[in-house]
C-alpha positions in Angstrom: -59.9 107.4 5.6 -62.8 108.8 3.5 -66.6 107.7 3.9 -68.5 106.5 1.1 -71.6 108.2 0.4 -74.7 106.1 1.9 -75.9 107.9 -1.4 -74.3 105.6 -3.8 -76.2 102.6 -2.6 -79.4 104.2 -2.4 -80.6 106.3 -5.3 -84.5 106.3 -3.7 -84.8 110.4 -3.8 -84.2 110.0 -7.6 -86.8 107.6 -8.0 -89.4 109.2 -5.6 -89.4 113.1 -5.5 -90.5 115.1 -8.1 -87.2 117.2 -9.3 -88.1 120.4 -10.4 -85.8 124.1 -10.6 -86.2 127.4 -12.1 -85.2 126.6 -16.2 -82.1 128.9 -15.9 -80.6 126.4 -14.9 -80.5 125.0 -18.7 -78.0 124.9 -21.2 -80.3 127.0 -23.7 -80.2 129.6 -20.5 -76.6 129.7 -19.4 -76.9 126.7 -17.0 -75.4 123.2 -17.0 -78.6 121.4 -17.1 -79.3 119.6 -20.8 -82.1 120.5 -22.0 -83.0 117.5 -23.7 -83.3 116.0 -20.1 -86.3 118.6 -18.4 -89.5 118.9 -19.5 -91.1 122.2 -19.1 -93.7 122.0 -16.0 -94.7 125.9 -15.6 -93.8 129.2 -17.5 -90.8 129.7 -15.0 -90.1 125.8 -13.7 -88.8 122.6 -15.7 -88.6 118.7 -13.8 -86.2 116.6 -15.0 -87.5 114.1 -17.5 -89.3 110.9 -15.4 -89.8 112.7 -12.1 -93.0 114.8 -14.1 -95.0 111.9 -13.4 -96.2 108.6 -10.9 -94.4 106.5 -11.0 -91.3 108.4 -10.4 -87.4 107.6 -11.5 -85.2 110.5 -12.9 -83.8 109.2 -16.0 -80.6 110.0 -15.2 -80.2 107.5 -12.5 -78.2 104.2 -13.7 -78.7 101.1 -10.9 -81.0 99.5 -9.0 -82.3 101.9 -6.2 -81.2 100.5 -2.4 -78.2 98.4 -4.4 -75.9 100.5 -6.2 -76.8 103.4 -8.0 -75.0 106.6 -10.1 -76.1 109.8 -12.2 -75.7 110.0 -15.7 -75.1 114.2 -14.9 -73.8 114.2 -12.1 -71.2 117.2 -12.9 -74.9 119.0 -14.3 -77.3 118.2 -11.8 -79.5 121.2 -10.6 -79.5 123.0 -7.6 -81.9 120.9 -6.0 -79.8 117.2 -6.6 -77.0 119.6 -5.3 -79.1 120.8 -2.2 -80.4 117.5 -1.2 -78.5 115.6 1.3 -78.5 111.9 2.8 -79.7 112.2 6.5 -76.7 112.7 8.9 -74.4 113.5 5.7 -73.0 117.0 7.5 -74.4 115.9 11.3 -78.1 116.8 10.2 -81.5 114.6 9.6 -83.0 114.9 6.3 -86.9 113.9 6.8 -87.2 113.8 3.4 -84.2 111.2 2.8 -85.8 108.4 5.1 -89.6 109.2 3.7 -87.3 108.3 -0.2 -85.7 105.0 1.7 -89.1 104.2 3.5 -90.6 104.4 -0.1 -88.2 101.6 -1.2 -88.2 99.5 2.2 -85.0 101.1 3.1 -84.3 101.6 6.7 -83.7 105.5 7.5 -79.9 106.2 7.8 -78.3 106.9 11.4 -76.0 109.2 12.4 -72.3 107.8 12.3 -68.8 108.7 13.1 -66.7 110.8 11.4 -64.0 108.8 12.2 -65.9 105.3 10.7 -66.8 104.5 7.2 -70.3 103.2 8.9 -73.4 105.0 7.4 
């Protein structure tokens, strides 16, 4: 039996970190980022549109953060959307996950069974 991301209930690193990656990772560059979704933040760095600036929600994200959430992109997310993982996801802790959830009144995940579908 598969687990279910704790990921698509939660959505808070979307609407709380600032989500920035070297622009060739856009369309215009080779990449699979659109570029109609990334403003341009230095010479060599673009954020994806709505995580520039406080307060903070990527506008890709669909839902309500902490209830049920998805990406618009999600086959062309950036490196770092790739990169960043739910706490405990592959057996690790992910400070930055439960500072998200703590952001949103969200209890920080816990470490679960493989074997369980318990996040």
């Amino acid at each position: 039996m598969s687990k279910t991301s704790p990921c698509m209930s939660c959505g808070a690193c979307c609407a709380h970190f600032r989500v920035s990656f070297f622009w060739g990772e856009c369309a215009s560059s080779g990449g699979c980022v659109p570029d109609e979704v990334v403003v341009q933040i230095s010479p060599s760095r673009v954020a994806m549109i709505g995580t520039d600036a406080k307060p903070v929600r990527c506008m890709s994200l669909a839902g309500e953060v902490g209830k049920g959430v998805s990406c618009n992109m999600y086959a062309q997310r950036s490196s770092t959307c790739r990169e960043f993982e739910a706490s405990w996801e592959n057996g690790e802790h992910n400070p930055s996950c439960d500072d998200a959830r703590a952001a949103y009144g969200l209890p920080p995940l816990q470490p679960y069974d493989e074997g369980s579908n318990a996040a």
